[in-house]
PyMOL Python script that loads the backbone (N, CA, C, O; Angstrom):
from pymol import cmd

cmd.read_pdbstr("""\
ATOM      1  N   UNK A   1     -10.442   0.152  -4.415  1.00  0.00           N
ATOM      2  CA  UNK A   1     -11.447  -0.713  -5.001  1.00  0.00           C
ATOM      3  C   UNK A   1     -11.559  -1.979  -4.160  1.00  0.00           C
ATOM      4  O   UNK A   1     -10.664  -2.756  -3.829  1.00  0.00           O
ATOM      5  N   UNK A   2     -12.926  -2.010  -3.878  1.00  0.00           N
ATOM      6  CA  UNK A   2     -12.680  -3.674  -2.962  1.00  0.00           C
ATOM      7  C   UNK A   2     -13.580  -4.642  -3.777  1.00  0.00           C
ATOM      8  O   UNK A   2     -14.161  -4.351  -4.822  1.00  0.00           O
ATOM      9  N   UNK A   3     -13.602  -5.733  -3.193  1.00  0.00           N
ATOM     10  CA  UNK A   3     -14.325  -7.258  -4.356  1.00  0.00           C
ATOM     11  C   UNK A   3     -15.938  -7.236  -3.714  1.00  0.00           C
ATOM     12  O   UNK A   3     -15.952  -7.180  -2.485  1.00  0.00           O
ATOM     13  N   UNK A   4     -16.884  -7.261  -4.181  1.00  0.00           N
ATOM     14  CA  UNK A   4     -18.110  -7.363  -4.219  1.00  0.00           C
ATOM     15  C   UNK A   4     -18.149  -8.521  -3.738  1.00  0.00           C
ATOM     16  O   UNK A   4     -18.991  -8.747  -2.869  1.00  0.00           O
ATOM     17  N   UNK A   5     -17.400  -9.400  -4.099  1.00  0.00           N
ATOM     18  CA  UNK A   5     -17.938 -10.879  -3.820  1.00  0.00           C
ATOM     19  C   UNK A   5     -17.527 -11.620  -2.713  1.00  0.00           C
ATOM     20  O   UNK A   5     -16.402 -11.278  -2.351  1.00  0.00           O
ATOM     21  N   UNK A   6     -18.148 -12.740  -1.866  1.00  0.00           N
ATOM     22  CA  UNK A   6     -17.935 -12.586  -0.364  1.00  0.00           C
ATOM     23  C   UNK A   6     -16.849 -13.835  -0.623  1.00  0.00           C
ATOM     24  O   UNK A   6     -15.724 -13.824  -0.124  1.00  0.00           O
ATOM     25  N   UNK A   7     -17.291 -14.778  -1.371  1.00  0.00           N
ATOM     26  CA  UNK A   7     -16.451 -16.329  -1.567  1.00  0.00           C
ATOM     27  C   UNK A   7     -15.709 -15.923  -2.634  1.00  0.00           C
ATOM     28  O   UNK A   7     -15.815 -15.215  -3.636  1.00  0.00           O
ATOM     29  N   UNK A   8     -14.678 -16.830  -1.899  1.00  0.00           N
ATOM     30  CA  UNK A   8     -13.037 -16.847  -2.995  1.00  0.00           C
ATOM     31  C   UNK A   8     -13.672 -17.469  -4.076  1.00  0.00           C
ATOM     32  O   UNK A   8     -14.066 -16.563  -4.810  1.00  0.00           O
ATOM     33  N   UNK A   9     -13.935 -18.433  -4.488  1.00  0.00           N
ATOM     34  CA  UNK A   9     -14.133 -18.595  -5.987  1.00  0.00           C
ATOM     35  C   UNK A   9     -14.652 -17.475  -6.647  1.00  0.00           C
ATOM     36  O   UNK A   9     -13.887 -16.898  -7.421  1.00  0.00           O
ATOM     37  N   UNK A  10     -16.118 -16.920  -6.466  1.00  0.00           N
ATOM     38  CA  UNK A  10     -16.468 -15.876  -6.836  1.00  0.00           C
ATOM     39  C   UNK A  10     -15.162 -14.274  -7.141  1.00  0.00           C
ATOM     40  O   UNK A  10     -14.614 -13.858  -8.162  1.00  0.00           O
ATOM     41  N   UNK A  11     -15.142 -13.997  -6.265  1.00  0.00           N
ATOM     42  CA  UNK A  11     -13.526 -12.993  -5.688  1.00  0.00           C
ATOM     43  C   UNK A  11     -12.738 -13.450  -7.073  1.00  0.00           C
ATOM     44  O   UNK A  11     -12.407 -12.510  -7.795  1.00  0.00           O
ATOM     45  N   UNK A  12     -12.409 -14.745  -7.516  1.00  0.00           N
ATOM     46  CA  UNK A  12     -11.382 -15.007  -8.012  1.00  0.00           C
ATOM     47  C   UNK A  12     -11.943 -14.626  -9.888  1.00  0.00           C
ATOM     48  O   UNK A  12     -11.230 -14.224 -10.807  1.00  0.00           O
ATOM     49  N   UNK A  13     -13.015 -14.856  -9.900  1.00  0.00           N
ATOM     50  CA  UNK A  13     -13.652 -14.766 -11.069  1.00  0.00           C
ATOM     51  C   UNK A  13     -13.836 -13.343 -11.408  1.00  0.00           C
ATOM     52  O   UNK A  13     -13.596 -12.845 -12.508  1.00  0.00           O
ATOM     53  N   UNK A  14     -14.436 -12.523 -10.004  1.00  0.00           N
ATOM     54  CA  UNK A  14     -14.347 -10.982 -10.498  1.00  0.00           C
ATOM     55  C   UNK A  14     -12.923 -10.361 -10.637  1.00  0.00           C
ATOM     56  O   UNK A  14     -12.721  -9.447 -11.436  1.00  0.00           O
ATOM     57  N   UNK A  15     -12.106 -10.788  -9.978  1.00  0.00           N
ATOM     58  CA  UNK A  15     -10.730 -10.263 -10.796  1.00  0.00           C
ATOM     59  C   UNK A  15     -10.521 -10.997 -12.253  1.00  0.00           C
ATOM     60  O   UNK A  15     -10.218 -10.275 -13.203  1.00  0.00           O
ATOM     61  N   UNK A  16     -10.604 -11.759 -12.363  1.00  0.00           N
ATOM     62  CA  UNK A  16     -10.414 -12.236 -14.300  1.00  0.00           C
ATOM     63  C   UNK A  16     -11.443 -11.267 -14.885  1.00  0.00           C
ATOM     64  O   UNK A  16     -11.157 -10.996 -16.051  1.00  0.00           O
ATOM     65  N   UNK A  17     -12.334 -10.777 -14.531  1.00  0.00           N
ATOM     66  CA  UNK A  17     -13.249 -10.209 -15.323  1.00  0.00           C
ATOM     67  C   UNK A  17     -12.857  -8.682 -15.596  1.00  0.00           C
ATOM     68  O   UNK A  17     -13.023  -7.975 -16.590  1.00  0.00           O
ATOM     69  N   UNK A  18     -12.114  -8.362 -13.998  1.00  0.00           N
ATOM     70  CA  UNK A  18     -11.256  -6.816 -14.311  1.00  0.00           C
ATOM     71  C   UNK A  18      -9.966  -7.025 -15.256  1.00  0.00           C
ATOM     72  O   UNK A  18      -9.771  -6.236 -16.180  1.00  0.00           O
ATOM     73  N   UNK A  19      -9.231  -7.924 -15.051  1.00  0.00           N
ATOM     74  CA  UNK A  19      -8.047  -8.064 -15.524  1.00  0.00           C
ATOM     75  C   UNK A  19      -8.175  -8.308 -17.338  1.00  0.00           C
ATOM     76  O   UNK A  19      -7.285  -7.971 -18.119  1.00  0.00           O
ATOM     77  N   UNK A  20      -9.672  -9.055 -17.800  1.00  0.00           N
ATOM     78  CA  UNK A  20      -9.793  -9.125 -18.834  1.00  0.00           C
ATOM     79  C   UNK A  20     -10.238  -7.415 -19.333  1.00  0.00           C
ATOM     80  O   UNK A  20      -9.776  -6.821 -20.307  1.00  0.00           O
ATOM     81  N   UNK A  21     -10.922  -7.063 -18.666  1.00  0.00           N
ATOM     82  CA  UNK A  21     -11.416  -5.440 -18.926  1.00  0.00           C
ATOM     83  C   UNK A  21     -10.049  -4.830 -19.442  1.00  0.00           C
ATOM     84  O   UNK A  21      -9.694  -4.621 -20.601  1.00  0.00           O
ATOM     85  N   UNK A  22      -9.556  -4.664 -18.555  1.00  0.00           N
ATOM     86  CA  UNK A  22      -8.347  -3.848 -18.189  1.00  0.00           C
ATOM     87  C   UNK A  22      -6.988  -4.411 -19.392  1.00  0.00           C
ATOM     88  O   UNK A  22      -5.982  -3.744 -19.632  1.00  0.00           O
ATOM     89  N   UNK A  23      -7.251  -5.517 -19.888  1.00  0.00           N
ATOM     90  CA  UNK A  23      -6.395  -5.626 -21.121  1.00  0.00           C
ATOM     91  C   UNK A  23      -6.990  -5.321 -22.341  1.00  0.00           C
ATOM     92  O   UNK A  23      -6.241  -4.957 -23.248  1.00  0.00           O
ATOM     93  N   UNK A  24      -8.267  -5.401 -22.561  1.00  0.00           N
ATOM     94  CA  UNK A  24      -8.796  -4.880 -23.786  1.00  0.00           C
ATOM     95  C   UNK A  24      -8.771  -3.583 -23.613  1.00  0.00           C
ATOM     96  O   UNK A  24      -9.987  -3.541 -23.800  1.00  0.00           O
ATOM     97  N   UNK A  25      -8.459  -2.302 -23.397  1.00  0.00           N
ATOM     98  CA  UNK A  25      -8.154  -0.958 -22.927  1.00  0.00           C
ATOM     99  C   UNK A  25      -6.687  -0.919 -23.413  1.00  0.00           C
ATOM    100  O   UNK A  25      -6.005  -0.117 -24.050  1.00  0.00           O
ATOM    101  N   UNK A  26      -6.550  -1.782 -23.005  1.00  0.00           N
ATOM    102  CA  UNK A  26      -4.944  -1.619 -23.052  1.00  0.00           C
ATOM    103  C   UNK A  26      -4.360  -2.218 -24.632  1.00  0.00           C
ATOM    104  O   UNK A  26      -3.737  -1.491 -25.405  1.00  0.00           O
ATOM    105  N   UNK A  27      -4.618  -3.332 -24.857  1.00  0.00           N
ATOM    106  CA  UNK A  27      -4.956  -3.639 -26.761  1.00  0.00           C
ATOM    107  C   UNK A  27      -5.469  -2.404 -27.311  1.00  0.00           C
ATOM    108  O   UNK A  27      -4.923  -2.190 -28.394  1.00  0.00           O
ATOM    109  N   UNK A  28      -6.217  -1.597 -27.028  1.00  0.00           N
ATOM    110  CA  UNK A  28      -6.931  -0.748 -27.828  1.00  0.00           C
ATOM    111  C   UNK A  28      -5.757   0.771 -27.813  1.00  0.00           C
ATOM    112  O   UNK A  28      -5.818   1.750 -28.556  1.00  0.00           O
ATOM    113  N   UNK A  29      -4.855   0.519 -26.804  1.00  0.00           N
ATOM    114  CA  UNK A  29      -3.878   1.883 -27.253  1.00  0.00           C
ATOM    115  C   UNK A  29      -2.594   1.584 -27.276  1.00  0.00           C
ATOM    116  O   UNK A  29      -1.720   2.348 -26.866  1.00  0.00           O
ATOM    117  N   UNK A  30      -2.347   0.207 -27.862  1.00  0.00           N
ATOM    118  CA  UNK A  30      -0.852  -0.344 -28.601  1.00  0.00           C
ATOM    119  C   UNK A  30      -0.852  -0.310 -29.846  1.00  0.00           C
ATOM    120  O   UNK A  30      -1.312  -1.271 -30.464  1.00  0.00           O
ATOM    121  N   UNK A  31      -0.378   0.717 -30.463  1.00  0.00           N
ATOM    122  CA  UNK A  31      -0.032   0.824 -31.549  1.00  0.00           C
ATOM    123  C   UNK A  31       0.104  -0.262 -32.725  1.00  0.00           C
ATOM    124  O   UNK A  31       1.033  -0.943 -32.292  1.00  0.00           O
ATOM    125  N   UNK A  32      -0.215  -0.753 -33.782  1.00  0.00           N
ATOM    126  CA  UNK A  32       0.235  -1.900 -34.719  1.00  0.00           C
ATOM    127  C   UNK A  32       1.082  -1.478 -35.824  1.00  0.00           C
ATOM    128  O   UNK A  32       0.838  -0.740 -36.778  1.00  0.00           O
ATOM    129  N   UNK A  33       2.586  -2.382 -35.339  1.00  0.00           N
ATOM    130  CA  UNK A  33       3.767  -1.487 -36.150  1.00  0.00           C
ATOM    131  C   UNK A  33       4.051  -3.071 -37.207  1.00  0.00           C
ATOM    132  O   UNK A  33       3.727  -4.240 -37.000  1.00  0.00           O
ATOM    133  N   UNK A  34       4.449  -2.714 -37.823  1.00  0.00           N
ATOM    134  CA  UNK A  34       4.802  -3.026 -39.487  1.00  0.00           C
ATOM    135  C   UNK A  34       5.872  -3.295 -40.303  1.00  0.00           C
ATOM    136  O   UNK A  34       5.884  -2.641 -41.346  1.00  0.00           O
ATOM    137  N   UNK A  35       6.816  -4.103 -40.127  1.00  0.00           N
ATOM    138  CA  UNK A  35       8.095  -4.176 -40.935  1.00  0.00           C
ATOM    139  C   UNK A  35       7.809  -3.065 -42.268  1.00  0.00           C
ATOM    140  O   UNK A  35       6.744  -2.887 -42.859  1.00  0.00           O
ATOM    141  N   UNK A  36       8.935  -2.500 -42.474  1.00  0.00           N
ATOM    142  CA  UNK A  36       8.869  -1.942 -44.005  1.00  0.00           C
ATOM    143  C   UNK A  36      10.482  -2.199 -44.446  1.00  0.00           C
ATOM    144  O   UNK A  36      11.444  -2.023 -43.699  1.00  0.00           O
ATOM    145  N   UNK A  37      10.536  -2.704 -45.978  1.00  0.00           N
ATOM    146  CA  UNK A  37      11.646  -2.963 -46.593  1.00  0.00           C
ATOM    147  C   UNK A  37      11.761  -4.213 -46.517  1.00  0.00           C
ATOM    148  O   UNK A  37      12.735  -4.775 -47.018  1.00  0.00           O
TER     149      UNK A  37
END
""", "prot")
cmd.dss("prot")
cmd.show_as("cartoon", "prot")
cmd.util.cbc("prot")
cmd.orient("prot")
């Protein structure tokens, strides 16, 4: 995978935008566990 974007600021923003992707995916298949007793 390479960065679309030519300037580091830009560059730096499209990785937060994967890294935010890429944790909501990842929230979505962690289980939500529950004290019981």
């Amino acid at each position: 995978q390479r960065l679309m974007a030519r300037n580091f600021d830009r560059q730096v923003a499209e990785l937060q935008v994967r890294i935010a992707v890429l944790n909501g995916y990842t929230a979505l298949g962690i289980p939500v566990t529950e004290a019981v007793g």
